[in-house]
C-alpha positions in Angstrom: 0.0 0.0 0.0 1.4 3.2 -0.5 2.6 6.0 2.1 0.5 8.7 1.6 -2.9 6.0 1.1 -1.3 4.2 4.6 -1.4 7.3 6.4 -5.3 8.3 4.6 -6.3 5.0 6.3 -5.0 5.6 9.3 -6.2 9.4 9.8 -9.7 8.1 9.0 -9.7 5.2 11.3 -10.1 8.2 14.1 -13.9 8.3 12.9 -14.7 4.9 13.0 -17.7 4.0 15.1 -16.3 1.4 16.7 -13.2 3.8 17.7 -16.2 6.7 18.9 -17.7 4.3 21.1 -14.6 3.2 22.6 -14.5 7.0 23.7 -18.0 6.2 25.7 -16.8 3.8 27.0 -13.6 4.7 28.3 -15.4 7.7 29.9 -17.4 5.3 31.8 -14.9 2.9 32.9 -12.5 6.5 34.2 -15.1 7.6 36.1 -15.6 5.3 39.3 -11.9 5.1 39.9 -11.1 8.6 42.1 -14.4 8.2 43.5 -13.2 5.6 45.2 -9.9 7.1 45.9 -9.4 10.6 45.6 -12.3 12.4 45.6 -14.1 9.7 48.5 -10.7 10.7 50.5 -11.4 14.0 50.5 -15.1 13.9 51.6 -14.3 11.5 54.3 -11.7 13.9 55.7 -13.4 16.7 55.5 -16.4 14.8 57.1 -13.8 14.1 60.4 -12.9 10.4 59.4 -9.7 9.3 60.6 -6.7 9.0 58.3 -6.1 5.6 58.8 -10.0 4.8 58.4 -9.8 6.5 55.1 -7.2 4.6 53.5 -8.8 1.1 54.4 -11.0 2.2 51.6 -8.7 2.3 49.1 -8.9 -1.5 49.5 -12.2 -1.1 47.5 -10.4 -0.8 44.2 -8.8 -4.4 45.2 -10.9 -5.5 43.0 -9.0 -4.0 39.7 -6.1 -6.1 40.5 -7.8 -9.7 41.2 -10.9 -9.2 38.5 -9.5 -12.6 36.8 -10.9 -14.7 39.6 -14.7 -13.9 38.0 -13.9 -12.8 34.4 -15.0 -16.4 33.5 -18.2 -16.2 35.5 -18.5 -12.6 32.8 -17.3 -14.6 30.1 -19.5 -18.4 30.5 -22.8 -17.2 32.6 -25.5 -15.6 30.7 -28.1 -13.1 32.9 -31.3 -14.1 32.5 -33.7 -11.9 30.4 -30.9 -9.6 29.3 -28.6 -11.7 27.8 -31.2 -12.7 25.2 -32.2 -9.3 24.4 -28.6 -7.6 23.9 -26.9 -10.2 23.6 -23.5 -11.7 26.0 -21.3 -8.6 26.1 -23.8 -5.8 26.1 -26.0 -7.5 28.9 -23.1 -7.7 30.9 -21.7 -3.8 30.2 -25.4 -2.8 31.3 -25.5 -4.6 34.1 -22.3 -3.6 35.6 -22.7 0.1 34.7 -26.1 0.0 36.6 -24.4 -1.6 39.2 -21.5 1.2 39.1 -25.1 3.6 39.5 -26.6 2.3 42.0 -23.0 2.4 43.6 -22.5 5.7 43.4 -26.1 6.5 44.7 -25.7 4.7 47.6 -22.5 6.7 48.6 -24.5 9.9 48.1 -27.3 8.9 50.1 -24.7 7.7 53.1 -22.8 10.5 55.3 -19.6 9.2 57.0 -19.6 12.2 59.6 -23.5 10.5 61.1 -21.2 7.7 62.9 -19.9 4.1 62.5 -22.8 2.7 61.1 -22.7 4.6 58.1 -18.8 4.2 57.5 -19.7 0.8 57.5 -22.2 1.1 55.2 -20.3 3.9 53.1 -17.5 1.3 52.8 -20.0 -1.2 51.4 -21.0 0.7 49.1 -17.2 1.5 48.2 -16.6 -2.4 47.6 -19.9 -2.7 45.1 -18.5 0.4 43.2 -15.1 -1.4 42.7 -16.4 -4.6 41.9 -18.6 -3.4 39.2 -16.1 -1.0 37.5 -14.0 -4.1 37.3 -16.5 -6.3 36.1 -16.9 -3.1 33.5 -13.6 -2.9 32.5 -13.4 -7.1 31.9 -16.3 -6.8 29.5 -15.3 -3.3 27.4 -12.3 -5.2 26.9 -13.7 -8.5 25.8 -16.4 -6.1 23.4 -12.9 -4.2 22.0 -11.4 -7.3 21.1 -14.2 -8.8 19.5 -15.6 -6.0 18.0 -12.7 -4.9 15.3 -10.3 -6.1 13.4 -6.7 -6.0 14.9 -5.7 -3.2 13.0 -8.3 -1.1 14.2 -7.4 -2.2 17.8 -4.8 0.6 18.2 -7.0 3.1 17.6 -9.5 1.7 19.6 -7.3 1.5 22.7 -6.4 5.0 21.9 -10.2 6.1 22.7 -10.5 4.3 25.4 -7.8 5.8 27.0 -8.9 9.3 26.2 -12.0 9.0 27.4 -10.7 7.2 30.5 -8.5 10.0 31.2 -11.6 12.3 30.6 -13.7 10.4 33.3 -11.3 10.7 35.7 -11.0 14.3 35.4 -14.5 14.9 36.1 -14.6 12.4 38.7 -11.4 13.7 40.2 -11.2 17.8 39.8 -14.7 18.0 38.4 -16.2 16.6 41.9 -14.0 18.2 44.0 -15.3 21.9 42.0 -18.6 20.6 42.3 -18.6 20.0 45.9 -16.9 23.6 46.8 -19.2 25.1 44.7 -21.9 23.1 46.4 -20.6 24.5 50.1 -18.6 21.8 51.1 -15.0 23.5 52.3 -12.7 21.4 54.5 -13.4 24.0 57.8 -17.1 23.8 56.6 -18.5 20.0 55.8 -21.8 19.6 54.3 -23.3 16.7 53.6 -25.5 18.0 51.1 -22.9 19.5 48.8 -21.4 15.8 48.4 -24.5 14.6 48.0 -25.3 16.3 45.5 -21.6 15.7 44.1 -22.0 12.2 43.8 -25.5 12.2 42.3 -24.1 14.0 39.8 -21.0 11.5 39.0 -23.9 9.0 39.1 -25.9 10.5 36.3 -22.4 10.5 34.1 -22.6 7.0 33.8 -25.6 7.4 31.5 -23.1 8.4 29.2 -21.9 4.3 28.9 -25.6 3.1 29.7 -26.5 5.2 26.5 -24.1 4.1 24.2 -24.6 -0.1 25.4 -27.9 0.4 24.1 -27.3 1.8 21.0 -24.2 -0.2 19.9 -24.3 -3.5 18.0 -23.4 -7.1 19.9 -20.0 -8.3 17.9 -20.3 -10.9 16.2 -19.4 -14.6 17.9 -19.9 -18.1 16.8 -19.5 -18.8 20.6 -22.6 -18.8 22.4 -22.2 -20.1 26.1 -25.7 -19.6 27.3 -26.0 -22.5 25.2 -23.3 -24.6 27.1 -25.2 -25.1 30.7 -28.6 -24.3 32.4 -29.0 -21.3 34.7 -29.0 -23.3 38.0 -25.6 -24.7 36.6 -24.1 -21.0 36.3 -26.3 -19.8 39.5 -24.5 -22.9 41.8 -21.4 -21.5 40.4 -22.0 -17.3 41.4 -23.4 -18.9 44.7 -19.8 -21.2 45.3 -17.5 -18.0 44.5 -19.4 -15.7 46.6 -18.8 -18.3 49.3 -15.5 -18.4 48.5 -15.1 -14.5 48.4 -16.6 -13.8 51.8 -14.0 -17.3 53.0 -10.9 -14.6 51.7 -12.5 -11.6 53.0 -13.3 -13.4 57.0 -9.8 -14.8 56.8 -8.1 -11.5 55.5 -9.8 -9.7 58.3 -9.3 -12.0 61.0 -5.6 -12.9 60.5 -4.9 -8.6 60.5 -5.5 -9.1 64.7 -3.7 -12.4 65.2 -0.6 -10.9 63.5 -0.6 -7.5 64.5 1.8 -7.8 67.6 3.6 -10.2 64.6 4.0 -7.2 62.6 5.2 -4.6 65.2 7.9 -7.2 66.4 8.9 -8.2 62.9 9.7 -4.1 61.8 11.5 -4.0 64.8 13.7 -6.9 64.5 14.5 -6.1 60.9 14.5 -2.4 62.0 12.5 -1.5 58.8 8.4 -1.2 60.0 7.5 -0.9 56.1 9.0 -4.0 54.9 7.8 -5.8 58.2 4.4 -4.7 57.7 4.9 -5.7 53.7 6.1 -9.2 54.7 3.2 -9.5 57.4 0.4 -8.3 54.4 1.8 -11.3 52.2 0.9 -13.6 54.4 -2.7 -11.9 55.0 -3.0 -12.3 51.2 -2.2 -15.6 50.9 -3.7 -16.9 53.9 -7.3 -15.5 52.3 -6.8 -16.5 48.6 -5.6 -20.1 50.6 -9.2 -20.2 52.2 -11.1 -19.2 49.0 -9.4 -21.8 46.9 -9.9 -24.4 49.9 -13.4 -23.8 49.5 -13.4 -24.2 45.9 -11.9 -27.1 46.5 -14.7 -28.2 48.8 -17.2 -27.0 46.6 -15.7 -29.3 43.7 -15.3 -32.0 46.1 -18.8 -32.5 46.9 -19.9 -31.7 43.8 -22.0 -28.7 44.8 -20.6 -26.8 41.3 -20.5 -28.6 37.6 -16.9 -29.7 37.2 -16.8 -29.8 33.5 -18.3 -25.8 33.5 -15.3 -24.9 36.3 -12.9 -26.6 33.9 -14.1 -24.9 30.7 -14.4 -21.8 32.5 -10.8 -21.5 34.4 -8.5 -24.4 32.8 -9.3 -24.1 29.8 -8.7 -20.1 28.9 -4.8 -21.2 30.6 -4.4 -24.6 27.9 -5.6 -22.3 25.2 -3.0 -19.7 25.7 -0.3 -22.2 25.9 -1.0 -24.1 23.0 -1.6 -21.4 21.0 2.0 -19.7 21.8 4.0 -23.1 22.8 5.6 -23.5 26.4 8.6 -21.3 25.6 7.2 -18.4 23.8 4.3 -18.3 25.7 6.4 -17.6 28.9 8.3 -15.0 27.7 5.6 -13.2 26.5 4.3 -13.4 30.0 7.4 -11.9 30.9 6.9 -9.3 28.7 3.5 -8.4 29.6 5.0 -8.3 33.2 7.7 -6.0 32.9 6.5 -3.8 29.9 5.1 -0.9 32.2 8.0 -1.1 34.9 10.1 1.6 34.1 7.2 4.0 34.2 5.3 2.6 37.0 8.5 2.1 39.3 9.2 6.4 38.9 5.8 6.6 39.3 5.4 6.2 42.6 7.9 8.7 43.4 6.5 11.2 41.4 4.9 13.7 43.2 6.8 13.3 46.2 9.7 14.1 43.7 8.3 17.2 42.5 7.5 18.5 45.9 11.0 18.0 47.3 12.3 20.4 44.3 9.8 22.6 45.8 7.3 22.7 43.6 3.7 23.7 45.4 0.8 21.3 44.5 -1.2 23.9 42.5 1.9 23.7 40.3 2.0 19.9 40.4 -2.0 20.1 39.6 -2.0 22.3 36.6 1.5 20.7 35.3 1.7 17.2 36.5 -2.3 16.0 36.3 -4.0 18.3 33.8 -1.2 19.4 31.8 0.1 16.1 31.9 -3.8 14.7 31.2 -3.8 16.2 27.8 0.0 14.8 27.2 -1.2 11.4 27.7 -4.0 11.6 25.4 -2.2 13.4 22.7 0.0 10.7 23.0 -2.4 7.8 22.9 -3.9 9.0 19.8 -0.4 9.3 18.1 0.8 5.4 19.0 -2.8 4.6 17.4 -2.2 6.4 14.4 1.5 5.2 13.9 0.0 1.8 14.8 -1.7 1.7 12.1 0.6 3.0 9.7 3.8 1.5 11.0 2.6 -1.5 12.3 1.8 -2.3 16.6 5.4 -4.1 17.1 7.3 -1.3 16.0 5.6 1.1 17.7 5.0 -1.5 20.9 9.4 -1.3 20.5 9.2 2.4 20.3 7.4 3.0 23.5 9.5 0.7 25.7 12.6 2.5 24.4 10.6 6.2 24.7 9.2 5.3 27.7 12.6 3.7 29.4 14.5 6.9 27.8 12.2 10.0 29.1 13.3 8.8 32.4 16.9 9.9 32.2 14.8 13.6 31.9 14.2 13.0 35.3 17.8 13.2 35.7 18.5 16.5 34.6 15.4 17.9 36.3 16.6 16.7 39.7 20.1 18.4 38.8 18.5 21.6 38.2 15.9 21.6 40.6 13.2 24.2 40.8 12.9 25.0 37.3 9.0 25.4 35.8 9.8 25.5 32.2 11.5 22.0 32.9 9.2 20.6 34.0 6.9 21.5 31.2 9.1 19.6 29.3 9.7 16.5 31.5 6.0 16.2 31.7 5.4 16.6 27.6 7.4 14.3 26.9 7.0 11.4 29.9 3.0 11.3 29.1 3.7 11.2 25.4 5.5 8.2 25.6 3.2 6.6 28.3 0.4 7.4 26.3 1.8 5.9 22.9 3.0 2.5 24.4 0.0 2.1 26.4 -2.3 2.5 22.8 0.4 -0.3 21.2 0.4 -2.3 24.5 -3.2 -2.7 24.4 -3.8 -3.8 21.1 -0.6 -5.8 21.6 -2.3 -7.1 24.3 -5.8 -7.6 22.3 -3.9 -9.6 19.7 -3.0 -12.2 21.8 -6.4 -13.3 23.5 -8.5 -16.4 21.6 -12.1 -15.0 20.6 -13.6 -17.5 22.7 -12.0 -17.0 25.9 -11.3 -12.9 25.6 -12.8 -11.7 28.8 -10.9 -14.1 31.1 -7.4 -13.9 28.7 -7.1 -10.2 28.4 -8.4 -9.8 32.6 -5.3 -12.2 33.4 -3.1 -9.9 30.7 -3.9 -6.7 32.2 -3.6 -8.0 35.9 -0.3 -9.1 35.3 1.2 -6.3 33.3 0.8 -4.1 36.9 1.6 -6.8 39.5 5.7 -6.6 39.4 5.6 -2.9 38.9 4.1 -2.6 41.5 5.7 -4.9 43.7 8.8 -3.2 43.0 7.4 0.3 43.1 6.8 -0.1 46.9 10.1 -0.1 47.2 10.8 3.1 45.4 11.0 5.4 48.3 13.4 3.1 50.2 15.6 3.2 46.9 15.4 6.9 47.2 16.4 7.0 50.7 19.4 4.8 49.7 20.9 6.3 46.2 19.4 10.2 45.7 17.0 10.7 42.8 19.5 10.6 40.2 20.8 7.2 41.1 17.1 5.8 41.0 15.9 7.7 38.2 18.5 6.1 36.0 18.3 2.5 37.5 14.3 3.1 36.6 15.7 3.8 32.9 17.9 0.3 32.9 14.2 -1.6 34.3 13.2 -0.8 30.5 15.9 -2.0 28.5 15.4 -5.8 28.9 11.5 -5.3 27.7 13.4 -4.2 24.6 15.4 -7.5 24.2 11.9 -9.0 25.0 9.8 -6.6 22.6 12.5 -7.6 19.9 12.3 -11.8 20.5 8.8 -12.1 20.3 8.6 -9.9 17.1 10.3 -12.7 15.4 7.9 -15.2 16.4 5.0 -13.4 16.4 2.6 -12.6 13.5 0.7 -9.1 15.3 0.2 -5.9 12.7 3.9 -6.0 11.8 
C-alpha cells in the first residue's frame, strides 16, 4: 500500500464507530476510579474520618487487581432476560454500569460524619463500586477485542484511553469543584454538597448506559448460554461468593492475630515498612488459601458442575499455551509483566519528587495532572495512528525505548531543581511516551487473547502487566532513601531495556500488525 494511502487509512480510522464508542466507554470505565480514591478521600476527611480509616478504603479498588478470579463467570454465565435481548457482552456492560449507578447512589445517600454505622455502610458501598467497574472494565475489553479487526485495535485502545483520562478528570477535579461550589469547604462540611456531588457522577454513567444500548453485539460463533442451564451458572455465582466472603473473613481476622507479629517483625529487621509488607503477604495468601480451599470443597462434593469450572478456568490457561507453545508463551508473560516497569516504578515517586524540588501542588495540579492529562492523550492518539501506519510491534518497540528513555529527563530535572519551564518539558514528553506505548500495548495485548475466551485472557493480561511494577514500586522510596534521585531515576531507565530485548524476540515469532 502506498505511504501517503497508509497514512489516509489511518487518519480516518479516528472516525470509525467502533473507535467513537470506545471513547463512551472509556469515559465510563475512568469515572468510578477517584471516587473511590481521591475524591471519597477527600469527603471523608473533611467529614472528620480518621486518616487511617480512610485509607482502608482504598482497598475497594482491590478488586481492579484480582478481577481474573470472576472474568470467567462474565465470560461463560448468561443473565437471565438480558442476555437474550442484547446479547452476552452488552447485557453484561449494562448490568455492571447499573451496578457502578446504583453504587454511586448509595454513597450519596450515606454520610460518614452520622457515625460508624454509616462508615460501614459507606464502605460497602465502596466495595460494590469497585467490583462493578472491574466487572466493567473485563467486559469493554472483551467487546474491543471482538468487535474490530486487529488493526483497528490501536486506535480503539487509543479512545478508550482518552476517554478514560476524561472520566477521571471529572470524577477527580470536576467533583471536588462541584462539591466547593456546592458548600462543602474542609473548615465547613456539608453533607449536602457531596451529596449532590456524587449524584451527579452517578448520572455520568448514563453516558456508557446510553451508548450499550445503542451499539451493535460483535459478532461470535461462541454462544455459552447455550453450554449449561442457569441453575448450573447460579450454583457457580453462589460457590465464588462463598468463597469470596472465605478470603474476606480470613483476611480480616488474621490482621489481629498478626498485628503484635507485625510490630515485632519491623522492629527486628529495623525497617516497619518491609515488616508490615512481609506480614500483608501472608494476610494475602492466607485468604486467597481459604477461597481456593473452599473451591476445592465445593468441587469436592460436587455442589458446582466440574466440566463448566474446567471450561471456565482451565481451559482459557491450555488455550494460551497451546496457541504460543511452552517457551514463547512464557516470555511473553514476561513481557507483559515487565513492559510498564520503568514508568510505574518512577511513578510512585513522582509527586513526592516534584515537591521536594519545591514545587507547590497547584503547580504539580496544573502541570503534572492536567497538563500532563492532555499529554497522555495526545499521546495515545499518536501510538494509534503510527499503529496503524507502521505497524503495533514497532511502535509496541518504540514505547518501551521512549518510555525507558524520558526517564533519564528526570535526571536533569533533579540536577536543576526548581525550574517550571523543565518541568513542562519533562511532563510533555514522559505522558507522550506513556500514552503511545499504552495505545500499542493494548492492542498488543488484544492480539494475543483467543475470541472464545477474551474476557478471562485479556483480565489475566492486564492483571499481570501491573503486578511486578508494583511490587517493585513499593520499594521506590526506600531506593530513594538509599541512592538520591538521580541514582534511582537512571536504575528506573535500565528496568526498561530488557522489555526491549523481549519486545524484539517475540517480534520474530509473532505474527501481530507487523
Amino acid at each position: 500500500m502506498p505511504s501517503q494511502k497508509r497514512w489516509q487509512t489511518a487518519v480516518k480510522a479516528f472516525c470509525h464507530p467502533r473507535v467513537i464508542t470506545m471513547l463512551f466507554f472509556g469515559f465510563s470505565a475512568g469515572m468510578p476510579l477517584l471516587l473511590i480514591f481521591s475524591s471519597l478521600s477527600l469527603w471523608l476527611r473533611e467529614a472528620g474520618v480518621e486518616r487511617s480509616a480512610v485509607t482502608f478504603f482504598s482497598w475497594a479498588a482491590l478488586g481492579y487487581s484480582f478481577k481474573f478470579v470472576w472474568a470467567p463467570l462474565v465470560d461463560q454465565m448468561p443473565i437471565p432476560w438480558l442476555t437474550r435481548k442484547l446479547g452476552r457482552r452488552r447485557s453484561w456492560i449494562l448490568a455492571a454500569q447499573t451496578g457502578i449507578a446504583a453504587a454511586i447512589v448509595w454513597m450519596a445517600c450515606t454520610d460518614p460524619a452520622a457515625g460508624q454505622h454509616p462508615l460501614v455502610f459507606m464502605a460497602l458501598a465502596a466495595v460494590m463500586l469497585g467490583f462493578s467497574s472491574a466487572t466493567q472494565d473485563i467486559v469493554i475489553d472483551a467487546y474491543r477485542i471482538e468487535s474490530a479487526s486487529v488493526d483497528l485495535q490501536a486506535m480503539m485502545a487509543s479512545a478508550y484511553i482518552g476517554g478514560y483520562r476524561i472520566g477521571m478528570l471529572v470524577a477527580g477535579a470536576g467533583a471536588l469543584v462541584l462539591a466547593e461550589w456546592f458548600g462543602s469547604t474542609k473548615g465547613g462540611y456539608r453533607f449536602e454538597a457531596w451529596q449532590a456531588t456524587y449524584l451527579i457522577m452517578a448520572g455520568m454513567m448514563a453516558v456508557g448506559m446510553t451508548t450499550a444500548l445503542v451499539i451493535d453485539e460483535p459478532a461470535s460463533e461462541y454462544n455459552p448460554a447455550d453450554a449449561y442451564g442457569a441453575k448450573t451458572y447460579l450454583a457457580g455465582l453462589a460457590l465464588f461468593g462463598v468463597a469470596v466472603a472465605a478470603f474476606g473473613l480470613v483476611f480480616y481476622a488474621s490482621g489481629i492475630f498478626l498485628e503484635d507479629i507485625r510490630i515485632q517483625l519491623g522492629q527486628w529487621m529495623n525497617n516497619a515498612t518491609l515488616g508490615g509488607f512481609m506480614v500483608e503477604c501472608v494476610r494475602l495468601g492466607a485468604g486467597i488459601l481459604a477461597a481456593v480451599l473452599v473451591g476445592r470443597l465445593g468441587l469436592f462434593f460436587r455442589l458446582v458442575n466440574k466440566k463448566m469450572v474446567t471450561d471456565s478456568y482451565v481451559a482459557p490457561v491450555l488455550d494460551f499455551f497451546s496457541r504460543y507453545r511452552l517457551m514463547l508463551a512464557w516470555l511473553i508473560l514476561a513481557l507483559i509483566g515487565l513492559y510498564r516497569i520503568s514508568d510505574i516504578v518512577l511513578g510512585v515517586i513522582s509527586n513526592v519528587f516534584y515537591q521536594d524540588l519545591g514545587f507547590s501542588k497547584s503547580q504539580i495540579a496544573s502541570v503534572v495532572k492536567t497538563f500532563g492529562l492532555f499529554m497522555t492523550i495526545a499521546g495515545g492518539f499518536a501510538g494509534g495512528l503510527l499503529s496503524i501506519r507502521f505497524g503495533v510491534i514497532r511502535i509496541l518497540f518504540l514505547g518501551a525505548l521512549l518510555a525507558s528513555a524520558t526517564n533519564l529527563l528526570f535526571m536533569v530535572l533533579a540536577f536543576y531543581g526548581h525550574n517550571l519551564f523543565l518541568l513542562y518539558v519533562v511532563i510533555a514528553a514522559d505522558n507522550l511516551a506513556a500514552g503511545l506505548a499504552s495505545a500499542a500495548f493494548v492492542a498488543f495485548l488484544s492480539s494475543l487473547t483467543s475470541i472464545r475466551f477474551t474476557a478471562v485472557q485479556y483480565a489475566v493480561f492486564s492483571s499481570l502487566m501491573t503486578l511486578v511494577p508494583k511490587l517493585f514500586g513499593g520499594y521506590s522510596g526506600t531506593m530513594v532513601d538509599a541512592m538520591g534521585y538521580p541514582a534511582f531515576f537512571f536504575i528506573t531507565f535500565l528496568m526498561g531495556l530488557p522489555v526491549l530485548i523481549l519486545v524484539g524476540y517475540c517480534s520474530r515469532h509473532l505474527d501481530v500488525a507487523k
